[in-house]
N, C-alpha and C positions, 0 to 999 in steps of 0.2 A: 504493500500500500504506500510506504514512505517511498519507493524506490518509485512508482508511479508518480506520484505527486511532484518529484523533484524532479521529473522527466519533465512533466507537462508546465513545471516553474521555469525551467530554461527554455523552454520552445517559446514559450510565450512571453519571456520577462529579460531573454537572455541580450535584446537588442538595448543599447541606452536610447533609442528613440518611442522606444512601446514603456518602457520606464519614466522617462519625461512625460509622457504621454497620461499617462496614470497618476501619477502626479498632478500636473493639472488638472483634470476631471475630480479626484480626489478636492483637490484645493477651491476647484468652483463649487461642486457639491457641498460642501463642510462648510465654506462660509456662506452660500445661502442657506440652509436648514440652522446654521447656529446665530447667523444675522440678519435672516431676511427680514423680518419686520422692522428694525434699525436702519437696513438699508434700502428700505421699500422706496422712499422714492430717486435715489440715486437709479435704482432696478430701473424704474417707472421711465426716467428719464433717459437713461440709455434706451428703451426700448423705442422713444415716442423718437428722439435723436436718430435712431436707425433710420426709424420710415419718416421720417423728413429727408434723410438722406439722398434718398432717391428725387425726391423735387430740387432738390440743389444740381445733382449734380445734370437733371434736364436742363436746369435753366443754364449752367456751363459750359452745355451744349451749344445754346443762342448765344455764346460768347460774351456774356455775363461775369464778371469779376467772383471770385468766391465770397468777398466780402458781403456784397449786396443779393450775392445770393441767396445766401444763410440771412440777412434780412427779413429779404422779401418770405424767405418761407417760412421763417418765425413769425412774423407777424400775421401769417396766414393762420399760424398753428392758434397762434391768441386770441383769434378774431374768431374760431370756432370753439375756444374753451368759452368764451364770452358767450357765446350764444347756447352753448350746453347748461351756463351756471345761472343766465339769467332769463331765460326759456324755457328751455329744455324741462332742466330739474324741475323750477317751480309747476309748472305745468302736469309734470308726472306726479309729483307729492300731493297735489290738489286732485288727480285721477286716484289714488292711493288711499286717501284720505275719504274720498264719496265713495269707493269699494267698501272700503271698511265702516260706512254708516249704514250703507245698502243690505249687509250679509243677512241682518234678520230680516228683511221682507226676502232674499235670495232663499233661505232656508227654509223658510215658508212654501213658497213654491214650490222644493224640491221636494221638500215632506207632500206635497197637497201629489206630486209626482210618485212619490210613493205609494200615498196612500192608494192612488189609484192600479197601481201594481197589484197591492193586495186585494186589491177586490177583483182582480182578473185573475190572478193566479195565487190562491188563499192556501195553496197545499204548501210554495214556497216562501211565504213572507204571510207574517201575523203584525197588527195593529203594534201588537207593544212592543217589539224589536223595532216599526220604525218610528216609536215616538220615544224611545230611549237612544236609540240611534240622534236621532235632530236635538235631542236636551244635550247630549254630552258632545254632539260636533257644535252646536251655539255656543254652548260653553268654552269651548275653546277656543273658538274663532273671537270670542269678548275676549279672552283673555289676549290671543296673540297683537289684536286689535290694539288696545291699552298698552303692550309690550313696545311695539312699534311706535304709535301715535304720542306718546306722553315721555317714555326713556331713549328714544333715538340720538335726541341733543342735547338732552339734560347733561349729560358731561359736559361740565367744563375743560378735560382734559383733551374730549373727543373733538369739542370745538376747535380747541387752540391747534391741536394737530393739525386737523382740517385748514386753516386757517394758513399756517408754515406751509404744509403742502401745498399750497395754493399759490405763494410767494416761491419757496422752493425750488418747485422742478420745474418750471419754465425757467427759471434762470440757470438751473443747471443745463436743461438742453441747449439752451443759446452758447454756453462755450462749448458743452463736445460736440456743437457742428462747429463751433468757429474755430476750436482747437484738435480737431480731430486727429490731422495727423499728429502732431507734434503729444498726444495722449496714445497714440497708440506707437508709435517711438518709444515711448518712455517705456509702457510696459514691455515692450518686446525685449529692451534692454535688459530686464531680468532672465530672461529666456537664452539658452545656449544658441550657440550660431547655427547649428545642425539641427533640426530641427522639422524633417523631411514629413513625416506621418504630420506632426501637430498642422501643417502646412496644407496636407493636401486636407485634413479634416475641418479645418476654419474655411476653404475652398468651399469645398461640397456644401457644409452646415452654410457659410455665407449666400449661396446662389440659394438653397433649395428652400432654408428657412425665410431668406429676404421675398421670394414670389410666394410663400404662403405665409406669411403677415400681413404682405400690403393686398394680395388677396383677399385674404379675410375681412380684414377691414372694409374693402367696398363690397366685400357681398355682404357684410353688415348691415352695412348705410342703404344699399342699394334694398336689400329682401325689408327691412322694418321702413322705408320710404314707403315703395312699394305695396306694404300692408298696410300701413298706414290709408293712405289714399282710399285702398278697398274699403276696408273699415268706414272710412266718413262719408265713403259715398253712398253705403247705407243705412248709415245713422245709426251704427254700431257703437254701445256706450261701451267706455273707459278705453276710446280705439286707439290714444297716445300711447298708455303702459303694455295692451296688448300686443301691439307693432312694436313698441320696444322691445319687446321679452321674446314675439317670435324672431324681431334682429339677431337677439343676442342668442336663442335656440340654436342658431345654425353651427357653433361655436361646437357642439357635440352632436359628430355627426353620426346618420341613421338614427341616435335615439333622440336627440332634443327637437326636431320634427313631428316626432309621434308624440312624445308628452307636452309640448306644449298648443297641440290639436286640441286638448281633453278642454282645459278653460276655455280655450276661445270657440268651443262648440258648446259649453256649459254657459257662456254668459250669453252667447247669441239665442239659445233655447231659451233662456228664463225671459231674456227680453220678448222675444217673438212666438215663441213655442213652436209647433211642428208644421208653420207656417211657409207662402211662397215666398214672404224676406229673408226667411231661416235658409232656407233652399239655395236663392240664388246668392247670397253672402257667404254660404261656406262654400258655392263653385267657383265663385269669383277664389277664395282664401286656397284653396286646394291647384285650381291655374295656376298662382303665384311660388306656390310651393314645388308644381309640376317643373314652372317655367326654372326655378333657381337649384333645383337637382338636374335640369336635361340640359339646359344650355348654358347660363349663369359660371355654376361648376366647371364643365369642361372646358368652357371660357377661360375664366381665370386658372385653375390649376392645371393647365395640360401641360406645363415643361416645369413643375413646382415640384411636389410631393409625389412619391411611389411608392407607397407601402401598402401593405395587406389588410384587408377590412379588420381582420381579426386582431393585427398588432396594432392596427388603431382603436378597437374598444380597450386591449388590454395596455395602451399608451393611457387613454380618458382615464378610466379607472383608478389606476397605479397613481400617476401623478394628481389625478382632481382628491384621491383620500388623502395624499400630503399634502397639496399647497391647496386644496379648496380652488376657489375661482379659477387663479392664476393657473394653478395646475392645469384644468379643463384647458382653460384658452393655450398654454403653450404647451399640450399633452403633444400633439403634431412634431410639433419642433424638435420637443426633446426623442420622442422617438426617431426621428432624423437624425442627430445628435449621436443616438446609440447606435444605428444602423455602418453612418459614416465612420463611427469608432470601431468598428467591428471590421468594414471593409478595409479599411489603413492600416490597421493593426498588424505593424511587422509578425510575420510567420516565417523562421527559417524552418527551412526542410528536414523532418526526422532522416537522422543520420540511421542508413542501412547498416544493420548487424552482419 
């Protein structure tokens, strides 16, 4: 067994560039899971820095100074956080807020939905399973309501974060575009000169992970636009948060599609019931969803992302139970990350016996 093990140590660890290489990954690992929340928005800001990246250097293209490149795209970036913080947000917490006033008449209806269940099919469902059922989901939907609506900002702590963040990372991304190379110089400096794997792996990871972020991001904007529009054009209530959320759905792919059908088919019913608004709002909602898996998709990721459906659930999974959110949203990337680390990964040849 030890004589295996120490086989398979040197085939795999015997180059010093799969050793630097381990190293690295090791050291970006360990200080994200031991500093990520300390360092969230430096994170934040390299990430948003990256995908400006790419408008600088179009504009470079039109023979554009770098200076007023990084500018002009900064001020772009500003001009839509401005309109996310003084738009956007308030608009979705005012939809958030009449959800959450709405739920016991919603509950009502659903129970009065029941009930009538029961009396078509009495063999499967009895009266007082669904009136204990609706006492202990109101109940909690009051409580989660109150959780939400009354402690969200009541930190003074949460504020002031909020707050710095908001000061923060826009200033940090204006120098790593303005200073980019001269930051990525400095780190390199730490790095040996040889350095051939680490090389072709920031390659691969750079190209494949840079078309599926800025990807993702306008099939974002693009699918909850999009839904949106549907939504208003049949006087679909809370159609801002719902078009947000099926935006942000797409972010987990094959399943955030199907779960987040269920509400927006559950709030369209309660408003209209088994009605022709109900009908043509969710073909209209279902085309759009057609349209952003058949064309949208291939659109944007045909030279991006190649991995296997199945290492992409088990990418979600994996990373969305560590890093939550962030996980979900860079579960892609990082499975790229691991892929391109696998394919570089010096292998010399088992010496024949």
């Amino acid at each position: 067994m030890i004589k295996t093990l120490r086989t398979w140590f040197n085939r795999y660890f015997s180059d010093p560039e799969a050793v630097l290489l381990f190293i690295v990954l090791v050291f970006g690992f360990g200080l994200i899971m031991l500093m990520g929340q300390i360092l969230a928005p430096v994170l934040a800001s390299i990430v948003i820095a990256y995908l400006l990246e790419s408008v600088v250097v179009r504009l470079q293209r039109l023979k554009m100074p770098r200076l007023p490149a990084v500018v002009l795209a900064f001020l772009g970036f500003l001009g839509l956080l401005l309109i996310c913080f003084l738009v956007l947000l308030p608009l979705l917490w005012k939809q958030v807020a009449s959800l959450f006033s709405d739920l016991p008449s919603m509950v009502a209806k659903g129970q009065q939905l029941l009930l009538e269940l029961v009396a078509r099919f009495p063999e499967f469902f009895t009266q007082e399973q669904v009136n204990a059922f609706s006492s202990e989901l109101l109940n909690d939907m009051h409580n989660w309501a109150k959780v939400v609506l009354s402690e969200s900002w009541s930190s003074i702590t949460g504020l002031i974060t909020g707050i710095v963040y908001l000061v923060l990372v826009p200033l940090l991304v204006f120098f790593f575009l303005k200073d980019r190379n001269k930051l990525i110089h400095w780190a390199l400096g730490f790095l040996p000169h040889k350095r051939g794997a680490l090389s072709q792996v920031s390659t691969e990871v750079n190209n494949q992970i840079g078309n599926y972020i800025r990807g993702k991001v306008v099939e974002i904007l693009v699918v909850g636009v999009a839904t949106y529009l549907v939504f208003w054009y049949f006087g679909l209530q809370y159609s801002v948060l719902l078009a947000a959320l099926v935006g942000i759905s797409v972010l987990i792919p094959y399943v955030g599609a199907i779960v987040i059908t269920i509400p927006v088919v559950l709030v369209a019913y309660l408003q209209w019931g088994w009605g022709a608004q109900f009908g043509y709002s969710m073909v209209a909602y279902l085309i759009v969803q057609g349209l952003d898996a058949n064309i949208l998709v291939p659109l944007l990721f045909a030279e991006a992302v190649n991995l296997h459906p199945v290492a992409i659930v088990v990418a979600t999974l994996f990373f969305g139970g560590i890093w939550g959110f962030w996980g979900v949203f860079f579960a892609i990337p990082l499975a790229t990350l691991v892929k391109a680390v696998l394919n570089a990964w010096p292998k010399p040849p088992l010496k024949s016996r």
